[in-house]
N, C-alpha and C positions, 0 to 999 in steps of 0.2 A: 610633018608640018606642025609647027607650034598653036595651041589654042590661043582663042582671043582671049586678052586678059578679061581677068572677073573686072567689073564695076565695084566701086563700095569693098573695099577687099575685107574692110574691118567691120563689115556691120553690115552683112549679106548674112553671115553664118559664124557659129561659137562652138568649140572643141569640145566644150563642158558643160554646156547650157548655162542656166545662170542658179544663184543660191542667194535666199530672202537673207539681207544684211536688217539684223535684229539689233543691231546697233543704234540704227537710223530710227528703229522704230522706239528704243527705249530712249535715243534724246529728243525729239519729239515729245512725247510722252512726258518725258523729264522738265523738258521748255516750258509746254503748255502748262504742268501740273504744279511747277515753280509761281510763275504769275496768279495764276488763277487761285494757288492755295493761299500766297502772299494775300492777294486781295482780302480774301475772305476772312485771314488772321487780323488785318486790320478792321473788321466789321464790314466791309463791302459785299455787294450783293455781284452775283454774275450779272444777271439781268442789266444791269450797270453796265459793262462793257459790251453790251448788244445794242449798237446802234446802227440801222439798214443804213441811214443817212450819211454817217461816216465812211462805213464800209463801201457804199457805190464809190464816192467821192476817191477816196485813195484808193482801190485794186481796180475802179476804171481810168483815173488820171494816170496812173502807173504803168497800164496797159497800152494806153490810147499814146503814150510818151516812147516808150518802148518799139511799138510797133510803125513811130516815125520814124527812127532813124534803124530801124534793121529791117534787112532785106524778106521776101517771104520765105526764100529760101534756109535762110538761117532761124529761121524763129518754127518751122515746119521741126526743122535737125532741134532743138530747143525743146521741143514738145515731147518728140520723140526718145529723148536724150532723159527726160524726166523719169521715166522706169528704171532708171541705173542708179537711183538714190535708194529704193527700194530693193530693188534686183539686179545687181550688179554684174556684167558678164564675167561668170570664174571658168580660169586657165589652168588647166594639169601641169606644171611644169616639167615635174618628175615624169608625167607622163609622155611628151615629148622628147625630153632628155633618152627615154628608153626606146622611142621610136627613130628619135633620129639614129643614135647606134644604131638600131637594126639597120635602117637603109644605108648606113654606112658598110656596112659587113654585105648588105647583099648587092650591091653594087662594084667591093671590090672583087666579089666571087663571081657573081653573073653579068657587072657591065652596068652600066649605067642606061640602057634600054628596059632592065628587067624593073626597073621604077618607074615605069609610063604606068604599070597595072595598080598601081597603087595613088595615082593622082588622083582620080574620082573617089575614091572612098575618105580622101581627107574633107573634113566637115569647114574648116577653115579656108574661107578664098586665097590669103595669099599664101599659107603653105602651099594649095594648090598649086596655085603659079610657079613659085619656090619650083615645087618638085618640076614643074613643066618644062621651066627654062633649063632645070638642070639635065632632064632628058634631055633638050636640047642642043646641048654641047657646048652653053655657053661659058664663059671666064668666068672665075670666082669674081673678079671684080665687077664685069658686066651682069651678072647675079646682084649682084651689092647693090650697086648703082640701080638698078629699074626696081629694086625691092624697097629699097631706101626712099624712093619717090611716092611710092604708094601709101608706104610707111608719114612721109609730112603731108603728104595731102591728108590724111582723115586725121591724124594731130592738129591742121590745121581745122577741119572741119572742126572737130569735138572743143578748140579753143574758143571757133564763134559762138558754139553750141553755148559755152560757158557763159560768154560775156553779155549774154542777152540778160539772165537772170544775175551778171553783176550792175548791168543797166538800170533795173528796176529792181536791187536792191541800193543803187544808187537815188535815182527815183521817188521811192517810194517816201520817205523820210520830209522830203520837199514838198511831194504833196500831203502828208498829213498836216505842214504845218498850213499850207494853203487850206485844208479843210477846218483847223482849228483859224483862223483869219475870218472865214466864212461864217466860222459859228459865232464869233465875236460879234462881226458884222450885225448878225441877224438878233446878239443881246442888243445893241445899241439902237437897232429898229425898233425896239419892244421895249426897254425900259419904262414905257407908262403902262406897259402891261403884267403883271409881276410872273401871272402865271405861266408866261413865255420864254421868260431868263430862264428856268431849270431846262428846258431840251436845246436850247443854243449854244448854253454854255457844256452840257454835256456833250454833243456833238464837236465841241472844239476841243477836249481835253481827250475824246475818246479818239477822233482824226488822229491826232500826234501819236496816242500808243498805239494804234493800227499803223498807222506808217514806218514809224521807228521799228515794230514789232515784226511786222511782214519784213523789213530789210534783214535785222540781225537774227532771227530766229528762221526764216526760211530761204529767204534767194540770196544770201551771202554762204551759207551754208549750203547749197544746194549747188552755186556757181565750182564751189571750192570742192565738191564731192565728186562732180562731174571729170574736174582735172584729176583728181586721183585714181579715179578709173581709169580715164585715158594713159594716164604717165605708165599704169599696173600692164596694160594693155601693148604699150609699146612695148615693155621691157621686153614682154612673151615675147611679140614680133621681132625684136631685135636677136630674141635666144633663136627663133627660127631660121634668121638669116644667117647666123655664124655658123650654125650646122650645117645649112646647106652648102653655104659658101663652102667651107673644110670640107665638105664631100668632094666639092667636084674640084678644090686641089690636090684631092687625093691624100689627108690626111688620115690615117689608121685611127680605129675606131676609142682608141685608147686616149691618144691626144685628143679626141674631138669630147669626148665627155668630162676629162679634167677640164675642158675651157668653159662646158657648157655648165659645169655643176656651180659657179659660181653665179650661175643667176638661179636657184635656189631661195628659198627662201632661209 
C-alpha cells in the first residue's frame, strides 16, 4: 500500500542541512558600512541618522501596508523563509547523483521492491515520495506528473513567500516620503519657534533615507535572494525526478548519470 504523501514536500526536511552564506553577511556589512562611512567623510555625525520618529513612521507604515493586502498565511511562509538569506538550504548534488546510480543498480539486481527499505532513511520528503511511488509500480510519466505537482506548489509557495518583502520594498520608499511630508508639516507649525525646525526637519530628510534605504538595501534584496534559493532548490528536485523517473523505465545505470551529471554544478 502506498504511503500518504508528505505535506510541505520542500521544506519538512533538507539532505544537507543548511551552510551560513557569508556572502550575505559581507554585503550587509558592505551596504551598511558604505552609507554610514560616506556620511561621516562628509563631516556627519551617526547620531544624525537616529531618529525613533522616523523609524516608527516607515517600518510601521510599511508593515501595517504589507500586512493589508497579504494573506496570514503567506506572510507566516515570509517570516519563516527569512533564515535562507542567512542560511540557505544546501543540496549534495553529486551526492544524489551517486545515490541515485546505486538505486539504479540495485533495483535492476533485486527488483524494485528491494527500495521500499530504503525510503525512510531519505531525509528529503519528496525523494521519499520519489522512491514510494516508484515501489509502487507506477509509470515514469505518472512518477513525473504527481512529483512535478508538489514540485510548483512550494515554487509557488516560496514565490508569495518572495513577493511580500517585494511589497514592502515597494512600500517603503512611499512612506518615507509620507514621513518626510509629515516632518515638513510639523516645520511649518513651528516656524515662530526656531528651536523646533532642527528635529522636523530632520525627521523628514531622515523618513526618506530610511524608506529608500530599507527598500534597496534590504527587502529588494532579500525578495530576490529568496527566488534564488528556490530556483537552486528546484533544480535539485527536478535532478531527483529524472533519476527516478529513468529508474523505473528501466534505464541502466550508465545512461541515468550521463543525464544526471549535467545538473552539476
Amino acid at each position: 500500500m502506498a504511503k500518504e504523501p508528505a505535506k510541505s514536500a520542500r521544506n519538512k526536511g533538507n539532505p544537507a542541512g543548511v551552510s551560513f552564506d557569508f556572502l550575505t553577511l559581507i554585503g550587509v556589512t558592505m551596504a551598511v558600512g558604505a552609507i554610514l562611512g560616506g556620511n561621516w567623510l562628509e563631516g556627519g555625525h551617526i547620531t544624525a541618522l537616529l531618529q525613533l520618529t522616523a523609524f516608527v513612521i516607515v517600518l510601521g507604515g510599511t508593515l501595517g501596508a504589507v500586512l493589508i493586502q497579504t494573506p496570514l498565511r503567506d506572510f507566516r511562509e515570509a517570516l519563516r523563509r527569512f533564515a535562507w538569506v542567512f542560511l540557505p538550504p544546501s543540496y549534495d548534488r553529486e551526492a544524489v547523483l551517486a545515490k541515485t546510480i546505486e538505486w539504479s543498480r540495485t533495483a535492476r539486481r533485486d527488483g524494485l521492491l528491494a527500495l521500499e527499505q530504503l525510503v525512510d532513511k531519505e531525509s528529503d520528503p519528496l525523494t521519499q515520495k520519489g522512491l514510494q511511488l516508484l515501489v509502487d509500480g507506477l509509470e515514469p510519466e505518472a512518477i513525473r506528473t504527481v512529483m512535478d505537482v508538489e514540485i510548483d506548489n512550494a515554487l509557488a509557495k516560496d514565490a508569495r513567500a518572495a513577493k511580500v518583502y517585494d511589497a514592502m520594498g515597494g512600500y517603503s520608499p512611499t512612506i518615507g516620503i509620507i514621513g518626510a511630508v509629515l516632518g515638513l508639516i510639523d516645520v511649518m507649525n513651528n516656524l515662530s519657534d526656531p528651536t523646533q525646525l532642527g528635529a522636523g526637519i530632520a525627521v523628514a530628510f531622515v523618513a526618506t533615507i530610511y524608506g529608500v534605504g530599507f527598500a534597496n538595501l534590504f527587502y529588494l534584496p532579500i525578495a530576490n535572494k529568496l527566488r534564488a534559493v528556490s530556483g537552486d532548490q528546484m533544480q535539485y528536485h527536478e535532478m531527483v525526478v529524472d533519476g527516478i523517473a529513468m529508474i523505473a523505465d528501466g534505464d541502466n545505470p550508465q545512461t541515468i548519470q550521463s543525464k544526471l551529471e549535467g545538473y552539476l554544478d
